[in-house]
C-alpha positions in Angstrom: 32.2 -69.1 194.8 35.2 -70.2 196.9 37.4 -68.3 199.1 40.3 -67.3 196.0 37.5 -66.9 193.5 36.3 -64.0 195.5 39.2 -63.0 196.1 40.4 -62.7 193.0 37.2 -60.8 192.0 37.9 -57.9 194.5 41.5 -58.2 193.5 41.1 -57.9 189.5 38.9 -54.4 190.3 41.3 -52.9 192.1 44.6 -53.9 190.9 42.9 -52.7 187.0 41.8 -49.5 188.8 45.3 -48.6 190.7 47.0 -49.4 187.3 44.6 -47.1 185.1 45.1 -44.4 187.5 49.0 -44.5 187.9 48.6 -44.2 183.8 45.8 -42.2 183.3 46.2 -39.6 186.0 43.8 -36.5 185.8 43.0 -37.8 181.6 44.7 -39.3 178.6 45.2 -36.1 176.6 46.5 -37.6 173.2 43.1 -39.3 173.5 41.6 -36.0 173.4 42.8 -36.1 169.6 39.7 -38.4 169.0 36.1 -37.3 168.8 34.5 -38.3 172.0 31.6 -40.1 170.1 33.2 -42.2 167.3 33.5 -45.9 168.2 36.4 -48.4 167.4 37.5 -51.9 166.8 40.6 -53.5 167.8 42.4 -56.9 167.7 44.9 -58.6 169.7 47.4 -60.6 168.0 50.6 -62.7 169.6 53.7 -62.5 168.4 54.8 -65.9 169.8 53.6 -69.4 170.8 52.5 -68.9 174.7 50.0 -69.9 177.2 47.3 -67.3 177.5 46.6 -66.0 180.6 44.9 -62.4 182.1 41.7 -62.4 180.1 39.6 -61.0 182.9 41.7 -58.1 183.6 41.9 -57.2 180.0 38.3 -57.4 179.8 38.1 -54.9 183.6 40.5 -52.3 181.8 37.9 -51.7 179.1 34.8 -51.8 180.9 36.2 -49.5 183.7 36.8 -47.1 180.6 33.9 -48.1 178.7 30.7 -50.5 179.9 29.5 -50.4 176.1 32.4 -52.1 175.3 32.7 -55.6 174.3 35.7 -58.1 174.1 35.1 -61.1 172.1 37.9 -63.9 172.9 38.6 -66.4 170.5 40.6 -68.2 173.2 40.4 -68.4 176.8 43.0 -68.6 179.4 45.1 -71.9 179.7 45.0 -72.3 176.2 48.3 -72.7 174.3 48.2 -70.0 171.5 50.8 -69.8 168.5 52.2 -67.1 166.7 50.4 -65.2 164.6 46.7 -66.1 166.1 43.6 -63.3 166.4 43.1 -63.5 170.7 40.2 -61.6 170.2 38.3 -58.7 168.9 37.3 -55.3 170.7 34.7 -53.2 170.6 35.0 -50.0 172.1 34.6 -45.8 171.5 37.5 -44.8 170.3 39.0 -43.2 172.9 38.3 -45.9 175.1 40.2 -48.3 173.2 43.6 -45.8 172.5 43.6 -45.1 176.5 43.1 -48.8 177.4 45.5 -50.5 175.3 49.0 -50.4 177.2 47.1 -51.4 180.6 45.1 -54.1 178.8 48.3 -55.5 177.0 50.3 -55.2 180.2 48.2 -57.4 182.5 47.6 -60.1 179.0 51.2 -60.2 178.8 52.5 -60.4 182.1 50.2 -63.2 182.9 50.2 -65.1 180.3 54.2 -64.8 180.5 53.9 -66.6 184.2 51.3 -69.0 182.5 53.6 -69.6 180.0 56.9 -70.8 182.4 54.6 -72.2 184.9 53.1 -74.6 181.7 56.9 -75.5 180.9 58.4 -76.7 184.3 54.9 -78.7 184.8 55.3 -80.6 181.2 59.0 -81.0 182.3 57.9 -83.1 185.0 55.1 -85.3 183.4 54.4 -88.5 184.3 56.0 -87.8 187.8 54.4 -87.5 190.7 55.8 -84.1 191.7 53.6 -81.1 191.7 55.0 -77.4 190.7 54.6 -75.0 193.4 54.4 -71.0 193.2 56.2 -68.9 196.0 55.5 -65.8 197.8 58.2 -64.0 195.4 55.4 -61.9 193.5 55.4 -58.8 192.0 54.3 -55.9 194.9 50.3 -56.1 194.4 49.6 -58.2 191.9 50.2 -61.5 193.8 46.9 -63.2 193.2 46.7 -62.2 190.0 50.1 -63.8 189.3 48.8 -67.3 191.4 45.9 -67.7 189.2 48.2 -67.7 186.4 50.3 -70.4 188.1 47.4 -72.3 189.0 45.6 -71.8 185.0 48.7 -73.5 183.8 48.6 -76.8 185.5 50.6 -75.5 188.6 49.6 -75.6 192.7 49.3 -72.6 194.8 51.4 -72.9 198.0 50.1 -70.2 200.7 48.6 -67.0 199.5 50.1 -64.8 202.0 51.5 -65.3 206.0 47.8 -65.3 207.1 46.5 -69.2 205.7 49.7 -71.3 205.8 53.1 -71.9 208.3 55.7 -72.2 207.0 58.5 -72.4 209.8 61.8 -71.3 208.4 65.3 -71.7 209.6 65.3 -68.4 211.4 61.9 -69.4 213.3 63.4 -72.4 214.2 66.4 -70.6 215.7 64.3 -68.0 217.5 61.9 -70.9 218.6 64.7 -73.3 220.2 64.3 -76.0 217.1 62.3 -77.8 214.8 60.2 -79.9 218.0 59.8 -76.0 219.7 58.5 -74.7 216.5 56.9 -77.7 215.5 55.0 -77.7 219.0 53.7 -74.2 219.4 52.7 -74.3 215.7 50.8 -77.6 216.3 49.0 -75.4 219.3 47.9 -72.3 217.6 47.0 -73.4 213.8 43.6 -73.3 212.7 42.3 -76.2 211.5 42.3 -75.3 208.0 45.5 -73.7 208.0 48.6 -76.0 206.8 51.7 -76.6 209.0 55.3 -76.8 206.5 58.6 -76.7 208.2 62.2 -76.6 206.4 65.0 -78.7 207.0 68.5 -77.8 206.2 69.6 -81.5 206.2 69.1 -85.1 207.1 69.6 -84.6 210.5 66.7 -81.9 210.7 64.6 -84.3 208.5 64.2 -87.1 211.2 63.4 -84.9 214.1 60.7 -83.0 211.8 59.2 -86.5 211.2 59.3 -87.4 215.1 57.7 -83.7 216.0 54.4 -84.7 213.6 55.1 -82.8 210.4 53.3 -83.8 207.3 54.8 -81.3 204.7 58.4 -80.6 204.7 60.4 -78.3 202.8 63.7 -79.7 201.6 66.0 -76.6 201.3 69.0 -76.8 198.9 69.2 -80.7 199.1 71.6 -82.0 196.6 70.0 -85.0 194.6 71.5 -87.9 196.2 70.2 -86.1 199.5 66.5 -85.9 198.3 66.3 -89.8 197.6 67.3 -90.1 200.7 65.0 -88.1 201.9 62.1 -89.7 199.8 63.7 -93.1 201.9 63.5 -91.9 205.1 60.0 -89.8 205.3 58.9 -93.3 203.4 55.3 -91.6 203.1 54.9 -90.5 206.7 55.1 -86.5 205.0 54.8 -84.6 201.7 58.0 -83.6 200.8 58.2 -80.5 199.0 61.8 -79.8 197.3 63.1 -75.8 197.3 66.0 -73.7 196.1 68.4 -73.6 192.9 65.5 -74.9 190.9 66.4 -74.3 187.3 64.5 -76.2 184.0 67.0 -78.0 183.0 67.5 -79.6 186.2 63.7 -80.1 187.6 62.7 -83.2 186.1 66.0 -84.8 187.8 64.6 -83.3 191.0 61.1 -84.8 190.3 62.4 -88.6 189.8 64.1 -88.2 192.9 60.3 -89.0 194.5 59.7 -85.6 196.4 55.9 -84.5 196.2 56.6 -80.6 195.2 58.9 -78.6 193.8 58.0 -75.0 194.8 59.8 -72.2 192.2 60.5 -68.8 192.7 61.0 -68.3 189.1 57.5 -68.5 188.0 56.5 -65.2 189.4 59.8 -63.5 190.3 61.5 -63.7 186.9 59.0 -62.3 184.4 59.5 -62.6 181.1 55.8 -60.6 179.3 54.9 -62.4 176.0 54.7 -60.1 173.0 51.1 -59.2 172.0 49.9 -56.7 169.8 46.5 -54.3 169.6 45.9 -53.5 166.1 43.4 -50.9 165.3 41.1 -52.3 162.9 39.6 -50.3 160.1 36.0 -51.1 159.5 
C-alpha cells in the first residue's frame, strides 16, 4: 500500500467518525421510532448524469453504525453514471440505515460532485499534453478525501499539504531576496523526494527561474500570448504548470498554448454536490 493509500485509509475513518458525531451527538432520537431489531433495505438512485465518486466513505458510515451491514455497488467510483441508475443496494437494521443516510449521501455527493468537474476540465483538454492539477483550496478536513476524487477522475494531485512539496510563492521570494535566494536555499534543504515549484509573475522572472535550476514553474496569471512564450523560452528545460483565472470555457485555449499543467482551484473550492437519493425499499 503506498504512502496516500494509507493515508487515505486512516483519513476515511476518522473524517466518517467526526462527521457521524457532529450529526449524531449523544443518539438519533427519531430513530428511536424504529424497533431496534427490524432490518432494512435501501437504494441509492442519481438524479443526474455524474462521475461517481465516495464509495468507501459511504460504505465507513454504515459499518461504523452497523458491521452486519452490507452495501452492494452496482458501480464503482470513476464511473460515469446517468440519471435515473440503481448505485447500489443496502442492507442494514433499520435504524442503522434512517441514522446513516444524510452522512452517507453527503460524502457520495460531495465527491462525486468534485469527480464530476475534475472529469470535465480533463476531457476539455484531450489530446493535449496538459495535465489538470488540484490545489490546496479544500474544504477544512476533508482534503484527501477531496484529492482522491480529483485523482479518480483522470486528474493529478499537486502537493498534499506544506509538508511534501515547495512551492515558493511571490511573498517567499520577497522575504527570501528573489527567485535565485529562494531557489538556492530551497535546493539546500529539500528532501530528495520532495518537489521544488517556484512562481513567476512574468517573463522576466521566468528566465532567472530557469538559470537558478527550476524544473517546475508556476505561471501565475499569464495572459495566452505570454504562456506561448513561455512554452518558447523554458523550451523543455522545466514543466510548466499554468495558474489563476482558469475557467472551462477558457482551459483548452490554455492547454494548446504547450504548458504541462493547469492547476484549478475550482475543483475542490467550488462544490457543486450531485443529487442522489436513498429510497427505502419495501421488501
Amino acid at each position: 500500500m503506498n504512502r496516500f493509500s494509507e493515508q487515505l485509509r486512516i483519513e476515511i475513518l476518522r473524517s466518517v467518525a467526526q462527521a457521524l458525531a457532529e450529526d449524531v451527538g449523544t443518539g438519533d432520537l427519531t430513530a428511536q421510532l424504529i424497533s431496534d431489531n427490524s432490518s432494512a433495505r435501501g437504494r441509492v438512485i442519481t438524479r443526474q448524469d455524474a462521475v461517481l465518486c465516495g464509495t468507501a466513505w459511504f460504505d465507513a458510515v454504515f459499518q461504523m453504525l452497523d458491521p452486519e451491514s452490507s452495501v452492494i455497488w452496482h458501480a464503482k467510483d470513476g464511473d460515469r453514471i446517468t440519471a435515473g441508475q440503481n448505485l447500489c443496494d443496502i442492507f442494514a437494521s433499520a435504524r442503522a440505515l434512517l441514522t446513516a443516510e444524510r452522512t452517507a449521501l453527503n460524502f457520495l455527493q460531495m465527491l462525486s460532485g468534485t469527480a464530476t468537474t475534475t472529469a470535465q476540465y480533463v476531457a476539455a483538454v484531450a489530446g493535449t499534453k496538459a495535465s489538470i492539477v488540484d490545489t490546496r483550496k479544500t474544504l477544512p478536513g476533508l482534503r484527501m478525501a477531496q484529492k482522491f476524487a480529483v485523482k479518480t477522475a483522470g486528474g493529478v494531485n499537486h502537493r498534499i499539504g506544506l509538508y511534501d512539496g515547495i512551492l515558493i510563492k511571490e511573498n517567499h521570494i520577497i522575504a527570501a531576496g528573489g527567485v535565485a535566494q529562494a531557489m538556492q536555499r530551497a535546493l539546500a534543504l529539500a528532501p530528495s523526494n520532495v518537489f521544488i515549484e517556484v512562481e513567476v509573475e512574468n517573463l522576466a522572472q521566468l528566465e532567472e527561474a530557469l538559470q537558478s535550476g527550476a524544473k517546475l514553474i508556476l505561471l501565475d496569471n499569464l495572459d495566452i500570448d505570454e504562456m506561448r512564450e513561455a512554452v518558447k523560452i523554458t523550451a523543455g528545460r522545466a514543466q510548466l504548470e499554468a495558474s489563476g483565472g482558469v475557467s472551462l470555457a477558457r482551459v483548452r485555449e490554455i492547454a494548446e498554448t504547450g504548458v504541462d499543467r493547469i492547476s484549478i482551484g475550482a475543483l475542490t473550492k467550488d462544490l457543486r454536490a450531485v443529487d442522489l437519493s436513498l429510497r427505502h425499499i419495501e421488501e
